[in-house]
C-alpha positions as a LaTeX table, in Angstrom:
\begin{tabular}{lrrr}
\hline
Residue & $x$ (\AA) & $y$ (\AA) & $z$ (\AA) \\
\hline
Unk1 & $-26.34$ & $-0.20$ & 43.92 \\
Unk2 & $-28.02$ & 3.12 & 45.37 \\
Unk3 & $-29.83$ & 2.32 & 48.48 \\
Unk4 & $-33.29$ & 2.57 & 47.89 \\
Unk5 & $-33.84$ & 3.42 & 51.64 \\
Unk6 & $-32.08$ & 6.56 & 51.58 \\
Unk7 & $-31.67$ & 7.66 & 47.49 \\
Unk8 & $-34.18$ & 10.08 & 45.91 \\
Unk9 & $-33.41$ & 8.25 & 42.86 \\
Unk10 & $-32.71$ & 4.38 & 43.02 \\
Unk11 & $-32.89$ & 1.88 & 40.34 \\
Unk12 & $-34.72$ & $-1.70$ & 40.69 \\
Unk13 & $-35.25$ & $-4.54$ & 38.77 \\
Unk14 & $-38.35$ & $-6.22$ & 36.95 \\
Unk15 & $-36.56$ & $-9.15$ & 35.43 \\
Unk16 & $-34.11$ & $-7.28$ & 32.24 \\
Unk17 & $-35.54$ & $-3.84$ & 32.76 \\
Unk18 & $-33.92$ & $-1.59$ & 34.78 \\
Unk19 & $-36.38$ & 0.50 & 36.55 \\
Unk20 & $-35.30$ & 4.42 & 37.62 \\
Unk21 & $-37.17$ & 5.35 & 40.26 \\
Unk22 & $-37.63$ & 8.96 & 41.19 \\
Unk23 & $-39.04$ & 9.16 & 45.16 \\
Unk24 & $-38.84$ & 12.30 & 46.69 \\
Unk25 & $-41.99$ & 13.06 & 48.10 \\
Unk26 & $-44.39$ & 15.25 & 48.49 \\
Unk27 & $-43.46$ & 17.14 & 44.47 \\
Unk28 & $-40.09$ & 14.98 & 43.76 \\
Unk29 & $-38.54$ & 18.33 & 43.48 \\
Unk30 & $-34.64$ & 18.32 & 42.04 \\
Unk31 & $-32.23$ & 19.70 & 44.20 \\
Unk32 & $-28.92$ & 18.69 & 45.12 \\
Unk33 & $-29.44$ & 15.55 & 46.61 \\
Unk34 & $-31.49$ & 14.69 & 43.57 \\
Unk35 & $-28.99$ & 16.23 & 40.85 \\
Unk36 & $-25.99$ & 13.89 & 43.25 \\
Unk37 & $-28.21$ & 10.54 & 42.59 \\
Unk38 & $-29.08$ & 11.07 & 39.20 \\
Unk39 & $-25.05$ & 10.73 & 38.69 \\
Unk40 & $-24.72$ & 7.67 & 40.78 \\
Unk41 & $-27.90$ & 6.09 & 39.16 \\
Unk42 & $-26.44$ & 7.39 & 35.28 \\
Unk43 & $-23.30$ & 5.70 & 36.23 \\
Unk44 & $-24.46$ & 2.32 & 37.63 \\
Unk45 & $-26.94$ & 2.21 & 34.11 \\
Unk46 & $-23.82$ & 2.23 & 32.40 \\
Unk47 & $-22.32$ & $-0.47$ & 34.24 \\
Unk48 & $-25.36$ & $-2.10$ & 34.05 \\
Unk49 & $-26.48$ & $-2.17$ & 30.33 \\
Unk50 & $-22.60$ & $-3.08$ & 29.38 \\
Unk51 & $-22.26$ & $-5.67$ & 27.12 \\
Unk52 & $-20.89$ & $-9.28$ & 27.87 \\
Unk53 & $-22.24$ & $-8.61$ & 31.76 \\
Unk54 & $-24.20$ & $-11.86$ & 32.71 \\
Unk55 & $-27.04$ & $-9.78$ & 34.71 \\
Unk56 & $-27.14$ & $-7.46$ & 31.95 \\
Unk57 & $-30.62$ & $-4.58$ & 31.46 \\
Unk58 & $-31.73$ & $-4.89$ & 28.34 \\
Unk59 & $-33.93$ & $-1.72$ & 28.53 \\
Unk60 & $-34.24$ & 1.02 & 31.34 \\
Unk61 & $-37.44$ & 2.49 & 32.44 \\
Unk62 & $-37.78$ & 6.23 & 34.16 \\
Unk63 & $-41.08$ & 6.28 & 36.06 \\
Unk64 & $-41.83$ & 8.52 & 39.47 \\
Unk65 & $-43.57$ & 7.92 & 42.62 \\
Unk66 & $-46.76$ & 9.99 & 43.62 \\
Unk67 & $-49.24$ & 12.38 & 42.57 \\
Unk68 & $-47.04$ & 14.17 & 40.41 \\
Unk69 & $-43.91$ & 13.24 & 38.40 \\
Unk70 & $-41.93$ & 16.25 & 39.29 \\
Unk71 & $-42.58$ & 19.81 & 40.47 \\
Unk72 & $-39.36$ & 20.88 & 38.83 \\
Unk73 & $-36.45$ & 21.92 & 40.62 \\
Unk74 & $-36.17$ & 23.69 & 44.24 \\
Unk75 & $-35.73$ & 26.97 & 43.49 \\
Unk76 & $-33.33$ & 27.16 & 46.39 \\
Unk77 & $-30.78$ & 25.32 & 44.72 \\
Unk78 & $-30.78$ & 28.20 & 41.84 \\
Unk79 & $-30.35$ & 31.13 & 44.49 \\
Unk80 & $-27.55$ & 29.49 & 46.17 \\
Unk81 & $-25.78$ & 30.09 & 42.92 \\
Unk82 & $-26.99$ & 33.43 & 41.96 \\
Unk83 & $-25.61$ & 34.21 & 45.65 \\
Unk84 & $-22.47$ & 32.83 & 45.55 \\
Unk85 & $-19.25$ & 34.03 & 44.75 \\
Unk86 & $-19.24$ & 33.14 & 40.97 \\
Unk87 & $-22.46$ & 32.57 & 39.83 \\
Unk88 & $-21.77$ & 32.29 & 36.45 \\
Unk89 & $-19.20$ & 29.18 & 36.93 \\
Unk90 & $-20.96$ & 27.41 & 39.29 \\
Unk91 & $-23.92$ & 27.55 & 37.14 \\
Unk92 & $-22.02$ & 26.42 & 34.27 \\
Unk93 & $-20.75$ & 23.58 & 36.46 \\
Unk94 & $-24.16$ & 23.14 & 37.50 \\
Unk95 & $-25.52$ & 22.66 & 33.82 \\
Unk96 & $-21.87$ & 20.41 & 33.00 \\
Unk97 & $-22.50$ & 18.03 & 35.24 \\
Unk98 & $-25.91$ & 17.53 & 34.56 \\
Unk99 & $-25.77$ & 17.59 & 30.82 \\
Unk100 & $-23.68$ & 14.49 & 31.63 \\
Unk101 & $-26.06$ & 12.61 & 33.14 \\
Unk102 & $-28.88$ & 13.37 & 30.44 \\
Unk103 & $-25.99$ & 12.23 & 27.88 \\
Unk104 & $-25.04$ & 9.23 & 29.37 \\
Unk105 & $-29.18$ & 8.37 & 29.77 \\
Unk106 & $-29.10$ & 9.13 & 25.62 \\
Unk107 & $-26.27$ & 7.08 & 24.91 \\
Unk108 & $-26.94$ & 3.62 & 26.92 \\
Unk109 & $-26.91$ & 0.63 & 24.33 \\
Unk110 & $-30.27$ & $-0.58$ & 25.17 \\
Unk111 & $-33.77$ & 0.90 & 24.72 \\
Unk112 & $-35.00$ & 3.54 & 27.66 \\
Unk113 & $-38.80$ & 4.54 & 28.59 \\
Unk114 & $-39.59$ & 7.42 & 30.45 \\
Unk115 & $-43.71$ & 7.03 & 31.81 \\
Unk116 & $-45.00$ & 10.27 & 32.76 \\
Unk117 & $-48.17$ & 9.61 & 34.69 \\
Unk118 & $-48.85$ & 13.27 & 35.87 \\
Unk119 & $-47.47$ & 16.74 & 35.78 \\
Unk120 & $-43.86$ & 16.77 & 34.41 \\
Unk121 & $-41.97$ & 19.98 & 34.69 \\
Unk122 & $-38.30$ & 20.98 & 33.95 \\
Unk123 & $-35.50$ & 18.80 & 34.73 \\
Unk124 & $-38.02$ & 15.87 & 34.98 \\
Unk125 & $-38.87$ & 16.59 & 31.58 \\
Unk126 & $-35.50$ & 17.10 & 30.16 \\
Unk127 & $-34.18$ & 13.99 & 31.14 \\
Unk128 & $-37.69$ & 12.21 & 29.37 \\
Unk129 & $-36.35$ & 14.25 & 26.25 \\
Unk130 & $-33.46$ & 12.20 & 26.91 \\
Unk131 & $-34.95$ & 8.72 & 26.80 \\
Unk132 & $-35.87$ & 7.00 & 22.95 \\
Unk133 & $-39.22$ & 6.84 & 24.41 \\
Unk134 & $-41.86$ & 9.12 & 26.19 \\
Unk135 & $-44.90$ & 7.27 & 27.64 \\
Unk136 & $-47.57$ & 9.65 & 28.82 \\
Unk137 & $-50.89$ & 9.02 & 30.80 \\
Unk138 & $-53.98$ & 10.95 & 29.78 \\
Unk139 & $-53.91$ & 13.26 & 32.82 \\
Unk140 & $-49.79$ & 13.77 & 31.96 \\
Unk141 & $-48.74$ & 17.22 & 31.49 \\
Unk142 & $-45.49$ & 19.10 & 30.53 \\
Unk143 & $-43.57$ & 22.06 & 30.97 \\
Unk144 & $-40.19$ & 23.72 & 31.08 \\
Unk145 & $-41.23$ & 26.82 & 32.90 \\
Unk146 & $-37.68$ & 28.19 & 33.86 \\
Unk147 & $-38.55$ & 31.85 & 32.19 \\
Unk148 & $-40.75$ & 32.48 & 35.56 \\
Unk149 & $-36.69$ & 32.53 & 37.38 \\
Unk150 & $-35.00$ & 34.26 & 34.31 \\
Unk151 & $-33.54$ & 30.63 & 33.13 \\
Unk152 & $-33.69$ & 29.12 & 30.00 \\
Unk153 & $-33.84$ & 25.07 & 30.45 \\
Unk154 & $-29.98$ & 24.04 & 29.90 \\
Unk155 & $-30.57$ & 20.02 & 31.06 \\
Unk156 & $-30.44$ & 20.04 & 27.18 \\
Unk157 & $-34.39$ & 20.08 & 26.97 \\
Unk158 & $-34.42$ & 22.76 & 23.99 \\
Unk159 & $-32.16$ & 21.03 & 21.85 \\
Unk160 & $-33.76$ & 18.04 & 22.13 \\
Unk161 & $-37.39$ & 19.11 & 21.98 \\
Unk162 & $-36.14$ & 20.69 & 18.95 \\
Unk163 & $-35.11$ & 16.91 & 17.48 \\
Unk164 & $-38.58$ & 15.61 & 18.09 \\
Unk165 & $-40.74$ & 18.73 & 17.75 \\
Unk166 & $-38.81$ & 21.35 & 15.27 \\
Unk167 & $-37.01$ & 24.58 & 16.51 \\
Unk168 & $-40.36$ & 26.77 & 16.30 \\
Unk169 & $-42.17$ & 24.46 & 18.47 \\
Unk170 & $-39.02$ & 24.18 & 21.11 \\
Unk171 & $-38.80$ & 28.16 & 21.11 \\
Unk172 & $-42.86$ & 28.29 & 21.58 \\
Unk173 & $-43.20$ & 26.12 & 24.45 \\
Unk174 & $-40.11$ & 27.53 & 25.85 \\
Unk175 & $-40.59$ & 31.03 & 25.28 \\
Unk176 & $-44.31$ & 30.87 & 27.07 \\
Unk177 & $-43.67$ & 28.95 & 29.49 \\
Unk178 & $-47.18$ & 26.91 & 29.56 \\
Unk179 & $-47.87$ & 23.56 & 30.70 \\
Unk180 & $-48.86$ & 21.46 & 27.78 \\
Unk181 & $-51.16$ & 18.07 & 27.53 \\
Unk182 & $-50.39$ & 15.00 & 26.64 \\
Unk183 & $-52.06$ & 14.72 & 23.95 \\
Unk184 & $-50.90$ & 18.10 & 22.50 \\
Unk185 & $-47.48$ & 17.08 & 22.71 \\
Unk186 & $-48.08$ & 13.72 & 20.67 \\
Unk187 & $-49.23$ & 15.65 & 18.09 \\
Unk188 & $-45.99$ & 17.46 & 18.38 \\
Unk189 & $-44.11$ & 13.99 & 18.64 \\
Unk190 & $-42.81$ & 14.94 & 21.58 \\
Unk191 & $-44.76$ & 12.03 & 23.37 \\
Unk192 & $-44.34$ & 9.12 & 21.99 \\
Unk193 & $-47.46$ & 7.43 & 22.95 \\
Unk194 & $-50.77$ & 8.73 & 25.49 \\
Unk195 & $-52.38$ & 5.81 & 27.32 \\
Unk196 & $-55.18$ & 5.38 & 29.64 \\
Unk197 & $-55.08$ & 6.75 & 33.33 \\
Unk198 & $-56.71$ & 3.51 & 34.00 \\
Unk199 & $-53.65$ & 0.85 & 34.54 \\
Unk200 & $-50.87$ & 3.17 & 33.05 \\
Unk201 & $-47.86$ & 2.17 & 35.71 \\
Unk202 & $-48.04$ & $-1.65$ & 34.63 \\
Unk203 & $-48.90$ & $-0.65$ & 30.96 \\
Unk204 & $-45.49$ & 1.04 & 31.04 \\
Unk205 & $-43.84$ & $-1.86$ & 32.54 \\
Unk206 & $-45.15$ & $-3.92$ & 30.32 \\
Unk207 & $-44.15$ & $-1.75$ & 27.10 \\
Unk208 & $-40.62$ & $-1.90$ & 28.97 \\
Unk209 & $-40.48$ & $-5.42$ & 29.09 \\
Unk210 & $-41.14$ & $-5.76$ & 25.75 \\
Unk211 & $-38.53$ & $-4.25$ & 23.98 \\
Unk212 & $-35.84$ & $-5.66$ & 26.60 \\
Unk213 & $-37.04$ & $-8.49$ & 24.90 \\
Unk214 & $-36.15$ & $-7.72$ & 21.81 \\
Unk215 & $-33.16$ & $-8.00$ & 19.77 \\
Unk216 & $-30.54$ & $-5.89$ & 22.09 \\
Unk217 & $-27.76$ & $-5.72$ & 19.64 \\
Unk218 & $-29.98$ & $-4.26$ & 17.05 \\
Unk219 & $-31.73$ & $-1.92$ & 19.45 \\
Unk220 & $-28.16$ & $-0.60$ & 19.69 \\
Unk221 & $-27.47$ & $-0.18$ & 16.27 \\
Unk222 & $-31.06$ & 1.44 & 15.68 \\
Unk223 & $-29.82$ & 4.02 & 18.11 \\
Unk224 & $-26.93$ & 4.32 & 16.87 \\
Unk225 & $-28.12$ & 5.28 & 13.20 \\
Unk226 & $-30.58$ & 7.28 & 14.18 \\
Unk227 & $-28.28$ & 9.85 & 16.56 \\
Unk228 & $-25.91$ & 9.77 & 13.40 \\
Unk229 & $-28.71$ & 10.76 & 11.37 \\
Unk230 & $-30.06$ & 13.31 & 13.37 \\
Unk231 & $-26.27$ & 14.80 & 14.53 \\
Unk232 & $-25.04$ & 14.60 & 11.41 \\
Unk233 & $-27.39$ & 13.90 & 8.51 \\
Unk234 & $-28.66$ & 10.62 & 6.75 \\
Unk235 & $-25.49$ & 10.50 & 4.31 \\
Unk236 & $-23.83$ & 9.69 & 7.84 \\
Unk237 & $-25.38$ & 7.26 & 9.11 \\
Unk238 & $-25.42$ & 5.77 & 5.70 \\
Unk239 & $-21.53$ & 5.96 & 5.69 \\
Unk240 & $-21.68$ & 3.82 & 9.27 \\
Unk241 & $-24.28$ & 1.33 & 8.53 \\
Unk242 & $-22.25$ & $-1.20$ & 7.47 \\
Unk243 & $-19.93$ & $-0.89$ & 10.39 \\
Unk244 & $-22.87$ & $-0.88$ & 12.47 \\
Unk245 & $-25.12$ & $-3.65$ & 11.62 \\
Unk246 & $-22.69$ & $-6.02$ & 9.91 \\
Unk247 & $-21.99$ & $-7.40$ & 13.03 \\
Unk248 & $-25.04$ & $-8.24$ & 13.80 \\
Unk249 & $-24.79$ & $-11.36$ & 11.43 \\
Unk250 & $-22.50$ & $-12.63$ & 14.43 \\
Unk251 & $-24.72$ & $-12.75$ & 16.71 \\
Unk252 & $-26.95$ & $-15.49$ & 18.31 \\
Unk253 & $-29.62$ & $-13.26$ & 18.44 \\
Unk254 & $-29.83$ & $-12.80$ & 14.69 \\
Unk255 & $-28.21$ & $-16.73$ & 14.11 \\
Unk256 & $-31.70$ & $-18.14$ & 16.23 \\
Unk257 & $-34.20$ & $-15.73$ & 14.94 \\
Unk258 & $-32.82$ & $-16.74$ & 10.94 \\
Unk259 & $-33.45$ & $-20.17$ & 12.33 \\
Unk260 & $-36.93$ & $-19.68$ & 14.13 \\
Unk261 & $-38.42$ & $-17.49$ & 11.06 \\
Unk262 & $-37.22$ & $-20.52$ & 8.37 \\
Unk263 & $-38.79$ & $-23.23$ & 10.24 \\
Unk264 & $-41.49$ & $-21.71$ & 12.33 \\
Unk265 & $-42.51$ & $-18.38$ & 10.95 \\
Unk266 & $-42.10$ & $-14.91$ & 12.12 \\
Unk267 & $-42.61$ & $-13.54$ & 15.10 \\
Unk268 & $-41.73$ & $-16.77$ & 16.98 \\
Unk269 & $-37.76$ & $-15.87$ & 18.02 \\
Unk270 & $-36.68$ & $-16.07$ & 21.69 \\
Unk271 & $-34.00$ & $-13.15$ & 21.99 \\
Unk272 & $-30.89$ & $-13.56$ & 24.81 \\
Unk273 & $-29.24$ & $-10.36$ & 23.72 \\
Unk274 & $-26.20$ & $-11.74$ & 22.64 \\
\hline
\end{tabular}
């Protein structure tokens, strides 16, 4: 596992959640060191959310250390490009490789959180676009601000603001390139949900631990559905549904929970996530 004495970004552990932990003081700024760990971290999530794996994470959660989630991303990093030899195909590469990481973040088979307690700008808040969730503290604010270095934001932010928000929206926030509140952007559904300054790290933590309790194969299929849905209409995902969630009948999961709601009510299952 990254070492957490050395890593920007390192992952811990509270029990089944896998905790991503950005740590790059003073403004957790994203340069190359950053963009390196985010790889490492995507890939051990992988490893680490796999199915059948004894210590398995049943859900991830994103949160950052300091005043500030992230100040965005060192602005050196971009002019060592621009300078180069071929700026266009290192910047390409640049956007490949990270694109990767946000997709592999999108497509883990459990439940991810992303907890923004404070200002959130750019790559930070691409790779929350990437998580099912966005948790945001009343003092949280957002941004992807690239237009003041001639950038559009190519972590896939647009695309997938446009999924939660709608493509005028996406092109709005983009286009000025203002720093919006919380609240503003759960209107938008862009933020999931706004919660209290007051307590908002372990109310996070404890939203994460929740749905890694939870029924893991189904949170898969849930996620599953819904990217079919929204990649490729509802048709689709109606076409794989049965693919999808027959199996869940298999499970011991759904086999205990059958036998907990018939002869003790709802709401009283214990889930393994198997």
């Amino acid at each position: 596992m990254t070492d957490s004495a050395v890593a920007p970004v390192r992952i811990e552990r509270d029990g089944d959640v896998a905790v991503v932990v950005l740590d790059r003081p003073p403004l957790n700024l994203f340069d190359e060191s950053v963009f390196a760990a985010l790889e490492q971290v995507a890939a051990e999530l992988a490893a680490l959310t796999a199915p059948g794996r004894a210590d398995r994470a049943r859900a991830v959660l994103v949160e950052a250390r300091g005043k500030v989630v992230s100040g965005g991303v060192d602005v050196t990093a971009f002019r060592a490009i621009a300078e180069g030899p071929d700026p266009a195909g290192e910047g390409a590469a640049l956007w490949a490789r990270l694109l990767r990481v946000a997709q592999t973040v999108e497509d883990l088979p459990v439940p991810t959180v992303f907890a923004a307690h404070g200002l959130t700008l750019t790559a930070a808040f691409e790779l929350a676009l990437a998580c099912d969730v966005l948790l945001a503290a009343e003092r949280a604010s957002f941004g992807l601000v690239e237009i003041v270095v001639g950038l559009t934001p190519s972590m896939g932010g647009p695309q997938r603001l446009a999924e939660r928000a709608g493509p005028a929206r996406a092109k709005e926030l983009i286009f000025t390139g203002e720093r919006y509140p919380a609240a503003v952007l759960e209107r938008w559904d862009v933020v999931n949900r706004v919660l209290p300054d007051e307590g908002f790290a372990e109310a996070a933590r404890e939203y994460a631990r929740r749905v890694a309790a939870g029924p893991t194969a189904a949170h898969a299929a849930t996620k599953r559905l819904v990217a079919t849905a929204v990649r490729h209409g509802v048709r689709a995902a109606d076409d794989v549904t049965p693919q999808v969630s027959g199996p869940l009948f298999a499970t011991d999961d759904l086999r205990g929970a059958v036998v907990s709601f018939l002869e003790e009510g709802p709401g009283k299952a214990g889930y393994r996530g198997r």
